[in-house]
N, C-alpha and C positions, 0 to 999 in steps of 0.2 A: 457422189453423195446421193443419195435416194432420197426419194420425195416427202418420205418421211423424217427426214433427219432433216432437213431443211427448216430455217427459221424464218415465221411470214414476213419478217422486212428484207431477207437476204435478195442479192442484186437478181432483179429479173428485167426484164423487156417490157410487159404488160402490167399494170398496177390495179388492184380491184378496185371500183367507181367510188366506195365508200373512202376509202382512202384520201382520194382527189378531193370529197364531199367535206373530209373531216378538214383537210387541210382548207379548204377554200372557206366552210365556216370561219374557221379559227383566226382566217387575214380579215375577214369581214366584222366580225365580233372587235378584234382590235382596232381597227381603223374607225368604229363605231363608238368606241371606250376612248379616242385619240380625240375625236373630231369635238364630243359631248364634253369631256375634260379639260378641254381647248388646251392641251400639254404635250408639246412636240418630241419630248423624251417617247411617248407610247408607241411611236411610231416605229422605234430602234428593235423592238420586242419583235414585231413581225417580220421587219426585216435582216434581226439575227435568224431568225427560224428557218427564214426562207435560204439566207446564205448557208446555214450551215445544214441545209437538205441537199442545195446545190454541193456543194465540195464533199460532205461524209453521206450522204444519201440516206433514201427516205426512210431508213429506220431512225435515227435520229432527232427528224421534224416530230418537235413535241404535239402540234397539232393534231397530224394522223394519230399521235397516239392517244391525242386528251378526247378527240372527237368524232372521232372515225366509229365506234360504237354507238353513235345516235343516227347513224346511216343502213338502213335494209340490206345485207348482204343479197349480191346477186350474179349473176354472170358476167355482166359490162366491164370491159376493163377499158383502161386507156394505156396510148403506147410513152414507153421514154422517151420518146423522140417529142410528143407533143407537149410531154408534161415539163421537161428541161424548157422549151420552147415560153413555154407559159410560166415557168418559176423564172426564168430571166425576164419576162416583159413584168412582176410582180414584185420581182425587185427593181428595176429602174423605177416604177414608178412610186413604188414605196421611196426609194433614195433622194427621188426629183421633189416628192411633198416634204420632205425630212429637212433637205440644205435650205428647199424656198422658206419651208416658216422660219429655219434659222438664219438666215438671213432677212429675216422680215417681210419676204415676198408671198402673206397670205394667197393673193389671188393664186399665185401658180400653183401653192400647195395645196388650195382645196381645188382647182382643177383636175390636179391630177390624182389626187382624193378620188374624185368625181367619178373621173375614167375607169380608173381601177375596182371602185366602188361596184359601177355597173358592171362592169366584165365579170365580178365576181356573181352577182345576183342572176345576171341571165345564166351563168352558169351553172349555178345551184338549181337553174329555173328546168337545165337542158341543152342551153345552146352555148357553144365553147367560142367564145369572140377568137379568142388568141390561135383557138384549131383553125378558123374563119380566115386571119389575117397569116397563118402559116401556110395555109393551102395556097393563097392568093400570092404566098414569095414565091414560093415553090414552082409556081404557074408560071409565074411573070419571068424567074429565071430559066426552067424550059423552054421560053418562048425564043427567047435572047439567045439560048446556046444553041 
């Protein structure tokens, strides 16, 4: 297939920055709508999004698609390796806020509000927590093997 017949969500390796941007808004915007609404159904919204980017892949994720154009296109991409990496630590924690307030356990669920909350804004800011905490597995098991 030529590069030209190619569709921009079809499966690659590399994912252009906006893409990451639009998706990471779009968990931050809901977790913001979740938190201000104080209604733990909102919760379900981002992390169907994120489930169903993980298993049909990120053409899918309605985020990249509702938000990914208020992001500057540019050369930066990021890998799939980091970005699976980081959609899995963004659904635990979305899933760990979702069961605790259903279960009554505020404290845990805005903690891990909290967590997720930050990881997304330093991200948006620049600095990727979850690339941070993947290099440092990666290391740790290097070390070990």
């Amino acid at each position: 297939m030529s590069l030209q017949t190619r569709s921009a969500y079809d499966c690659i390796d590399e994912f252009p920055l906006q893409w990451v941007r639009g998706n990471q808004l779009g968990i931050l915007l809901s977790v913001v709508a979740a938190v201000v609404a104080q209604q733990a159904w909102a919760l379900a919204i981002p992390l169907a999004v994120q489930l169903v980017s993980r298993w049909a892949g990120i053409r899918y994720n309605v985020f990249v698609r509702a938000f990914s154009a208020l992001f500057p296109k540019n050369a930066r991409t990021e890998s799939r390796e980091l970005l699976r990496f980081n959609n899995l630590l963004a659904i635990l924690f979305l899933a760990a806020a979702l069961i605790a307030w259903l279960l009554h356990a505020p404290t845990v669920a805005y903690v891990s509000l909290a967590m997720l909350t930050a990881a997304v804004i330093a991200a948006l800011c620049g600095f990727c927590v979850g690339c941070f905490a993947y290099f440092q597995w990666k290391r740790f098991r290097a070390r070990r093997g």
